[in-house]
C-alpha positions as CSV (number, residue, x, y, z in Angstrom):
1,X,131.9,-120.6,107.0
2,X,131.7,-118.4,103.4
3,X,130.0,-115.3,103.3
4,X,128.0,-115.1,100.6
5,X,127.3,-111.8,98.7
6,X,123.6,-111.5,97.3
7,X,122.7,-108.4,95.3
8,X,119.7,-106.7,96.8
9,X,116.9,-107.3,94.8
10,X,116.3,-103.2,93.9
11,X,119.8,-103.0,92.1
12,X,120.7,-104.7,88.7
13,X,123.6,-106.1,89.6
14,X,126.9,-106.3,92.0
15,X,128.7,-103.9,90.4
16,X,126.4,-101.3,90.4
17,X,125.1,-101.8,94.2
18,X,129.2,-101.7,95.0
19,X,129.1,-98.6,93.0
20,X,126.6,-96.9,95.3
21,X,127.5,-98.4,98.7
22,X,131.0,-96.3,97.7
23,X,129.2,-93.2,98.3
24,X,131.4,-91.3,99.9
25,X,134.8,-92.7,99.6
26,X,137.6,-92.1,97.9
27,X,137.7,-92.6,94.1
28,X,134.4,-93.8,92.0
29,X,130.9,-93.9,93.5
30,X,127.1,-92.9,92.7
31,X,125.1,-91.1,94.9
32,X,121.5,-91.0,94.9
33,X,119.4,-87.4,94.4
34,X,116.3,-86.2,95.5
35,X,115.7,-82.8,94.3
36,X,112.1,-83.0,95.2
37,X,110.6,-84.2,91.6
38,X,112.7,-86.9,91.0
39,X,115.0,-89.3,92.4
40,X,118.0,-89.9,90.0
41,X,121.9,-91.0,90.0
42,X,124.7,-89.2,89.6
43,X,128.1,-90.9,88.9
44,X,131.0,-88.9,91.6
45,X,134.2,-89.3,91.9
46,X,136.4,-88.1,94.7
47,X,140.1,-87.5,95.5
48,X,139.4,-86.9,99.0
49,X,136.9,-88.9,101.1
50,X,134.0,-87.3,102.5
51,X,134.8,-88.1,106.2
52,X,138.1,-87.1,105.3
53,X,137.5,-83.3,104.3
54,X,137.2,-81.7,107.9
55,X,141.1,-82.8,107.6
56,X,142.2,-80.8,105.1
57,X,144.2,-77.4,105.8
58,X,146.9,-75.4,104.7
59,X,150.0,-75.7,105.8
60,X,153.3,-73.6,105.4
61,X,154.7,-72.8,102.0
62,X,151.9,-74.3,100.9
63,X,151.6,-73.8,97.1
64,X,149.2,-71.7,96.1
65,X,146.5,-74.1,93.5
66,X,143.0,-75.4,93.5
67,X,142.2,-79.3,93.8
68,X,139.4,-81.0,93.3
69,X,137.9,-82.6,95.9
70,X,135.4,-84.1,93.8
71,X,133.3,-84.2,90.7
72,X,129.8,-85.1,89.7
73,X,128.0,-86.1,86.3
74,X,124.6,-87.7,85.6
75,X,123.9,-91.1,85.1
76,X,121.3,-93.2,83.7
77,X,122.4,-96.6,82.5
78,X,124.7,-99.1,84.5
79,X,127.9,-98.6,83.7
80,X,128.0,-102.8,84.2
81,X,125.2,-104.1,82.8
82,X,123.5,-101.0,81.0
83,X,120.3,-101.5,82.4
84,X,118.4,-98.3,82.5
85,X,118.3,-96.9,85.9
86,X,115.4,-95.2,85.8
87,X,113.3,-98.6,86.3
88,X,115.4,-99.2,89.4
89,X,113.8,-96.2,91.0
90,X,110.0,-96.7,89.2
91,X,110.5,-99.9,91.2
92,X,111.8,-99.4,94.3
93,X,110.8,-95.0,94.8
94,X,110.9,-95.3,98.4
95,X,113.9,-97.1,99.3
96,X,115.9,-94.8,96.5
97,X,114.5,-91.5,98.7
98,X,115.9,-93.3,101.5
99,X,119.2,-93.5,100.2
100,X,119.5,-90.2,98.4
101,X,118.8,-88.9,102.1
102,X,121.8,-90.6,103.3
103,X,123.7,-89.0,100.3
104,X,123.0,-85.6,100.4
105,X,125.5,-84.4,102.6
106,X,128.3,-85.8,100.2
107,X,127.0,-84.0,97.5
108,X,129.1,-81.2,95.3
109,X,126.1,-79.9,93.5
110,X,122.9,-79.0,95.5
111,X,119.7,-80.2,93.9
């Protein structure tokens, strides 16, 4: 038996519900924000996983430098299809809340 992947019907296409189901993990992902008037998308990418951060610590001789962990930058077309994301969330408000709840603790920026 074949799994099948179907795109859930409030995202444009496969590549951008990857994009946010990456939330979180290393390298590129979009989280979704609620800062209370409006739900939106920001496009993060992280060098350390969020689950992963607790882990981090200096050690001996370690050198002294910043990293950064990650980095955050508004979004508002696809970066697959270009479809304008702010008809994702005019259609589907509610579920988008939902998921920005899910995301805010692996925000950089609070909203």
């Amino acid at each position: 038996m074949t799994d099948i992947f179907q795109v859930d019907k409030k995202f444009c296409c496969a590549g951008f519900q990857h994009l946010v189901a990456a939330a979180g993990e290393r390298g590129i992902a979009c989280l979704v924000i609620d800062n209370g008037e409006r739900v939106a998308f920001t496009l993060q990418s992280r060098g350390v996983a969020f689950d992963d951060e607790k882990n981090l610590r200096a050690f001996p001789d370690a050198p002294d430098i910043k990293i950064n962990i990650s980095s955050e930058s508004g979004l508002r077309f696809c970066p697959f299809c270009g479809r304008r994301l702010q008809d994702l969330i005019d259609a589907h408000p509610e579920e988008f809340r939902d998921i920005a709840e899910q995301h805010k603790k692996m925000r950089t920026i609070d909203s």
